[in-house]
C-alpha positions as CSV (number, residue, x, y, z in Angstrom):
1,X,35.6,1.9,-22.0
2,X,32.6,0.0,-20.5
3,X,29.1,1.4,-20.9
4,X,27.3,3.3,-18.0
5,X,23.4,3.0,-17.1
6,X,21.6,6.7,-17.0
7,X,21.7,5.9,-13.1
8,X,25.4,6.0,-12.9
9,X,25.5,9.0,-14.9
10,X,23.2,11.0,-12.5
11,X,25.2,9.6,-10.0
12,X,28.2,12.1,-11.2
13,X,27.1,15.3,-9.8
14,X,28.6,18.2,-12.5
15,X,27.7,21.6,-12.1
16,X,28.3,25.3,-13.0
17,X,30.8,27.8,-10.6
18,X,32.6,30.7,-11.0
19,X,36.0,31.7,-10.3
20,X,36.2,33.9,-7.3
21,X,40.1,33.3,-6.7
22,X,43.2,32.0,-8.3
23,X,47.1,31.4,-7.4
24,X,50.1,30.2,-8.9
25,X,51.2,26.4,-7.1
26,X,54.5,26.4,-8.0
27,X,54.9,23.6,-5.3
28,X,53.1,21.1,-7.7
29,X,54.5,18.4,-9.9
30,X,53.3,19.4,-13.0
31,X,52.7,23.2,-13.3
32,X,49.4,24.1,-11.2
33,X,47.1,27.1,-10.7
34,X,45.2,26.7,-7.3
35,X,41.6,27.7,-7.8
36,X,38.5,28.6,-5.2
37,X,35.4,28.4,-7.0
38,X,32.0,29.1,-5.9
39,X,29.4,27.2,-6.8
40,X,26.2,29.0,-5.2
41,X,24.3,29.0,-2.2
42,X,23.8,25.1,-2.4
43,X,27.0,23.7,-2.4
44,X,29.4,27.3,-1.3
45,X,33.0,27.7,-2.2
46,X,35.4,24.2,-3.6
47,X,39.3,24.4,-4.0
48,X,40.9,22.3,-6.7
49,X,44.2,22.4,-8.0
50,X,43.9,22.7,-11.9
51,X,46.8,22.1,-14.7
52,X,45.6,25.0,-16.5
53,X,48.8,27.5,-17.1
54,X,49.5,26.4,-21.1
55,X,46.1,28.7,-21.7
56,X,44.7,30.4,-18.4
57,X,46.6,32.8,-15.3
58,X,46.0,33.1,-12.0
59,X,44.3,36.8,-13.0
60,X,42.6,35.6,-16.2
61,X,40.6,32.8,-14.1
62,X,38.9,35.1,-12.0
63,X,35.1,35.7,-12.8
64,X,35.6,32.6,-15.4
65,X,32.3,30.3,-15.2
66,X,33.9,26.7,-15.3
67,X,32.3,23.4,-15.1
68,X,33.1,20.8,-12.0
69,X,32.6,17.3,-10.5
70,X,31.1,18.5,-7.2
71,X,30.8,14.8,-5.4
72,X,33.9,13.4,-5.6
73,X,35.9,12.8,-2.4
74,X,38.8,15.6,-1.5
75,X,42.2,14.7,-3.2
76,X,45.8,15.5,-1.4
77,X,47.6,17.6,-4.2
78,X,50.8,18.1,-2.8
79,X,50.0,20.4,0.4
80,X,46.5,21.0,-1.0
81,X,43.0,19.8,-0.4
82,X,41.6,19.7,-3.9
83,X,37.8,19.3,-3.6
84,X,36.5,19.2,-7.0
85,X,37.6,18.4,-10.6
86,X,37.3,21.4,-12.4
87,X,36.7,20.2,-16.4
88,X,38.4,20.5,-19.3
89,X,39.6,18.6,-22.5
90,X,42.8,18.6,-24.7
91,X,43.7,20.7,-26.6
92,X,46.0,19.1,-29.9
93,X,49.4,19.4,-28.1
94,X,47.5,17.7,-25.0
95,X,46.9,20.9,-22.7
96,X,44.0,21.7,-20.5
97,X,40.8,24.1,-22.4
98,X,38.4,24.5,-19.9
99,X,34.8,23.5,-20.4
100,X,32.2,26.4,-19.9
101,X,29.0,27.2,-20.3
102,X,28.4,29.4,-23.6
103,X,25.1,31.4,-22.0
104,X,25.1,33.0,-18.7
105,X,23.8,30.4,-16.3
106,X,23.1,30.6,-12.5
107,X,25.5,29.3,-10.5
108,X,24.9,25.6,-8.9
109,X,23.2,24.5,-12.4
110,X,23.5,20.7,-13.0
111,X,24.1,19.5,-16.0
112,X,21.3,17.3,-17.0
């Protein structure tokens, strides 16, 4: 993978939300939970579409603090508008952990 200046990475806008509704999207490819998470008064409420059901439910989501690329254009999942990339990394058998914050932060926080 190439290098990136410190300019490029600022340009990747990644910050702090919360949780505030989660589905089942059993309509998806691959096996989906459909998420709304707000992100504070900034930047308001983002939908994404998240491969997330090897560790995480619908019910277990809600209230979660997650971490998300805020300024990437909307993406057609199936029938869904995802609007931001909600992060996570692989777990050894290759399935979705989410990355969160491990203090209580405000919502909207960029990572810096």
């Amino acid at each position: 993978m190439a290098d990136l200046s410190f300019e490029e990475f600022l340009r990747v806008d990644i910050r702090v939300g919360q949780v505030v509704r989660a589905e089942p999207y059993p309509e998806a490819r691959k096996p989906a939970i459909k998420l709304w998470v707000d992100f504070g008064p900034e930047i308001g409420e983002r939908k994404s579409s998240a491969q997330l059901t090897a560790h995480y439910t619908p019910d277990g989501l809600v209230g979660k603090r997650v971490m998300g690329v805020v300024n990437f254009p909307p993406r057609q999942i199936g029938k869904f508008m995802s609007e931001v990339l909600v992060l996570g990394v692989p777990d050894k058998a290759g399935e979705v952990v989410l990355l969160v914050p491990d203090k209580e932060v405000p919502l909207g926080g960029r990572v810096y």
